[in-house]
C-alpha positions in Angstrom: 119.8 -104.1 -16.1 121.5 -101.0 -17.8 118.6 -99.5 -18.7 117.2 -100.2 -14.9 120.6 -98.5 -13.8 120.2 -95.4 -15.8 116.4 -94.9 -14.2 117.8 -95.7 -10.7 120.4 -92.9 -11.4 117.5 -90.2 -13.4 115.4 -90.4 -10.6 118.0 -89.5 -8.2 119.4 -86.4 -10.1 116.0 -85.3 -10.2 115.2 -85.9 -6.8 118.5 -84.6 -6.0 117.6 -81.3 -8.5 114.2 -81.2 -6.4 115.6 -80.7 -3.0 118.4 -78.6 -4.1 116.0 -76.1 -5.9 113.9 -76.1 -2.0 117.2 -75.5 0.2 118.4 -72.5 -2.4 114.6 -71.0 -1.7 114.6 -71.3 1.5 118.4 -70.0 2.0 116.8 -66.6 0.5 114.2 -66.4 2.2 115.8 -67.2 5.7 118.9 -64.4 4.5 116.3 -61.9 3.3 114.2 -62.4 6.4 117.2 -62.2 9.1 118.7 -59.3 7.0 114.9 -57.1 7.4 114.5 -58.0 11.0 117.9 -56.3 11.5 117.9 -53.4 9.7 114.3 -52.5 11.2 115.5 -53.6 15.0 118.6 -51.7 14.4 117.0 -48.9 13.6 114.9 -49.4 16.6 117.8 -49.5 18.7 120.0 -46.5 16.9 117.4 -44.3 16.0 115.3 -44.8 19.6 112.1 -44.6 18.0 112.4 -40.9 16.5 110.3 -39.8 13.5 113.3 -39.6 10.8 113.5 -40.9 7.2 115.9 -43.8 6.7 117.1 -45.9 3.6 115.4 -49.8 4.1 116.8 -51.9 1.3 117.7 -48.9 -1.3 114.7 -47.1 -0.2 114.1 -44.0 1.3 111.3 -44.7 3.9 109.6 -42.3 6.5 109.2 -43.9 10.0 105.8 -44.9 9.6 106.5 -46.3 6.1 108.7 -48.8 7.7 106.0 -49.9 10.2 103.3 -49.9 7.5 105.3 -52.4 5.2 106.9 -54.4 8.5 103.6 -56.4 9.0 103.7 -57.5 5.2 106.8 -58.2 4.5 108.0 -60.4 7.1 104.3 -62.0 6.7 104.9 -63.0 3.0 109.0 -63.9 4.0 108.5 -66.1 7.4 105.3 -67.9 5.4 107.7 -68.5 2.4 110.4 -69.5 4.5 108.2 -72.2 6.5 106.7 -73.3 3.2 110.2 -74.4 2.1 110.9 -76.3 5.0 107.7 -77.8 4.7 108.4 -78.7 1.0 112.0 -80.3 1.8 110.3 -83.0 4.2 108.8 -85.1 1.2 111.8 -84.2 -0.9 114.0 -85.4 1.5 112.4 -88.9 1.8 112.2 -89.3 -1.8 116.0 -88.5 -2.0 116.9 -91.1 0.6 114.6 -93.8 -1.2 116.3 -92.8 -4.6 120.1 -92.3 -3.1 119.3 -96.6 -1.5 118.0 -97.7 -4.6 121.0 -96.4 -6.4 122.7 -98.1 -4.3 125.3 -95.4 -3.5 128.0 -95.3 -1.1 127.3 -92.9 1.7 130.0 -90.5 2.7 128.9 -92.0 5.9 126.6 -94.9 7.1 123.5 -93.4 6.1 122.9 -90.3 3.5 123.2 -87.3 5.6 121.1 -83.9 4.9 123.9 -81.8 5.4 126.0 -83.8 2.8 124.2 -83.5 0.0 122.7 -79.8 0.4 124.7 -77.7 -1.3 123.0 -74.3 -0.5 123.8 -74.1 3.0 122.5 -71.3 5.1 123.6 -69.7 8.3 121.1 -71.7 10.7 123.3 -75.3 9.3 126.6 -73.6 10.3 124.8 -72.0 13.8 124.1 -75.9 14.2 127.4 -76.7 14.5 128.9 -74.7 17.3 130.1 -76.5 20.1 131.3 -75.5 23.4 133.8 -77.8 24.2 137.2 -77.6 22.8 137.8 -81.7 22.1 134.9 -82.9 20.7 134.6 -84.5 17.4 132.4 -83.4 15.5 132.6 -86.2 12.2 130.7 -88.0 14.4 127.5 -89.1 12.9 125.7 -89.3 16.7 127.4 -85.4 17.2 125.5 -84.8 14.0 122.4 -86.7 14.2 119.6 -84.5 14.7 117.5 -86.8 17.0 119.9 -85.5 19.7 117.4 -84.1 22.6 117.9 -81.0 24.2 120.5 -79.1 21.3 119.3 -75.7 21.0 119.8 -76.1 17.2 116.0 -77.3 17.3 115.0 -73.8 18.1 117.0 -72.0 15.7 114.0 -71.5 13.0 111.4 -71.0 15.7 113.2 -68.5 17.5 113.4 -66.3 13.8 109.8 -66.8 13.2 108.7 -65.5 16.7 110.6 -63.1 16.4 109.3 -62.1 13.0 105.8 -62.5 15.3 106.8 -59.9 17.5 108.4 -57.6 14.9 105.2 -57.4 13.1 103.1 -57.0 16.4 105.4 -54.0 17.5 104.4 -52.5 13.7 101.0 -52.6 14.9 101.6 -50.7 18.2 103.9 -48.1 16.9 102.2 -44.5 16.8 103.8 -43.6 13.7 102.2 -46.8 11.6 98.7 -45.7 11.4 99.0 -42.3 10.4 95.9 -40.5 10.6 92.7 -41.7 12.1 91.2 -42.2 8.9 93.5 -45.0 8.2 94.2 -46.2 11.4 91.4 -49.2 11.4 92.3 -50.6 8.2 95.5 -50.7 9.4 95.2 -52.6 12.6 93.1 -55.0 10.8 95.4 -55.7 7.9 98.8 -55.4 10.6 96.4 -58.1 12.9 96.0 -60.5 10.0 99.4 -60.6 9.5 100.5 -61.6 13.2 97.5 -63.9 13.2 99.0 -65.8 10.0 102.7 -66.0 11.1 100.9 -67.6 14.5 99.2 -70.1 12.3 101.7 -71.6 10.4 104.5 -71.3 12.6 102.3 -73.2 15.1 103.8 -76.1 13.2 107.7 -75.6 13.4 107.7 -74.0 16.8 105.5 -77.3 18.2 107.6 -80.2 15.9 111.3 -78.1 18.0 109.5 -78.4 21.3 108.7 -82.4 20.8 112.0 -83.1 19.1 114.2 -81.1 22.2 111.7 -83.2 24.8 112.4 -86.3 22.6 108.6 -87.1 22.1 106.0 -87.6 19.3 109.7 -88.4 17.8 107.6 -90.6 15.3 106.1 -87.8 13.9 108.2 -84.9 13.8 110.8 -85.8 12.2 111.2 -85.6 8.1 
């Protein structure tokens, strides 16, 4: 029985390890994503568009350097990013099935995401802001995700379209292309980047839609 105890207890540390390891990723990525998109809109906004050299992450970038490296790099970050919330489905699950074989005592009635992620990111704080001044919010309805119509479901979408449109602006900008030598293999390769952040975030931006509306609820959660 000891013996059956101690694997119980291995396989949820490691499942535990597992989805820790996923959450930490996708912290970076979501952090390093939100802080590009900022610093390239700000400068968008500051700068109105003017043909200067600024400093982008410790780097000293001419205009059209920034809107030559914009396609890529939130490419590789929001593909990253959605590949880690991809992964922390099937970890997930696996934790709950290990955390009710262990037999554990939930800080609640059920083992909650939130309780046992321990590399929290802005998006699970953004989550919890509420409007009205009494409500409880240790709740496990207030903090049961199946809730319709929260805008909390939209919170990832709404960074990857806008990582959509950020890389579709780099392909419109004058400066990007640079001469006319250039400028085809540069739409092609800023197009295949807008066309891959469209793919995959088909996926999140559809499961937030369904899970606001409260349908296909039997497959779009975990």
């Amino acid at each position: 029985m000891a013996a059956e105890d101690d694997k119980d207890r291995i396989r949820f540390e490691l499942a535990h390890a597992n989805l820790l390891s996923i959450t930490n990723a996708q912290r970076f990525y979501l952090s390093t994503l939100l802080v590009f998109l900022c610093l390239v809109w700000g400068w968008v906004f500051v700068g109105e568009g003017e043909a200067v050299t600024i400093q982008l992450l410790g780097v000293g970038l001419k205009t059209g350097g920034v809107w030559k490296i914009t396609p890529l790099v939130t490419t590789l970050l929001s593909l990253a990013l959605i590949g880690s919330i991809n992964a922390a489905g099937p970890a997930w699950m696996e934790l709950k099935r290990a955390f009710a074989k262990c037999g554990i005592t939930a800080p609640r009635s059920d083992p909650i995401f939130y309780d046992l992620d321990t590399h929290k990111n802005i998006f699970d704080y953004l989550a919890f802001l509420r409007i009205r001044p009494e409500r409880n919010l240790g709740d496990i309805k207030d903090l049961d995700r199946r809730r319709r119509f929260g805008f909390r479901h939209f919170l990832y979408p709404s960074l990857f379209l806008a990582s959509i449109y950020t890389a579709y602006r780099a392909v419109q900008e004058p400066f990007a292309a640079g001469n006319k030598s250039s400028h085809a293999g540069f739409v092609i390769y800023g197009w295949l980047c807008v066309g891959l952040q469209c793919l995959y975030a088909l996926r999140p931006v559809y499961r937030a839609v369904c899970r606001f509306l409260g349908i296909r609820t039997n497959f779009v959660y975990d």
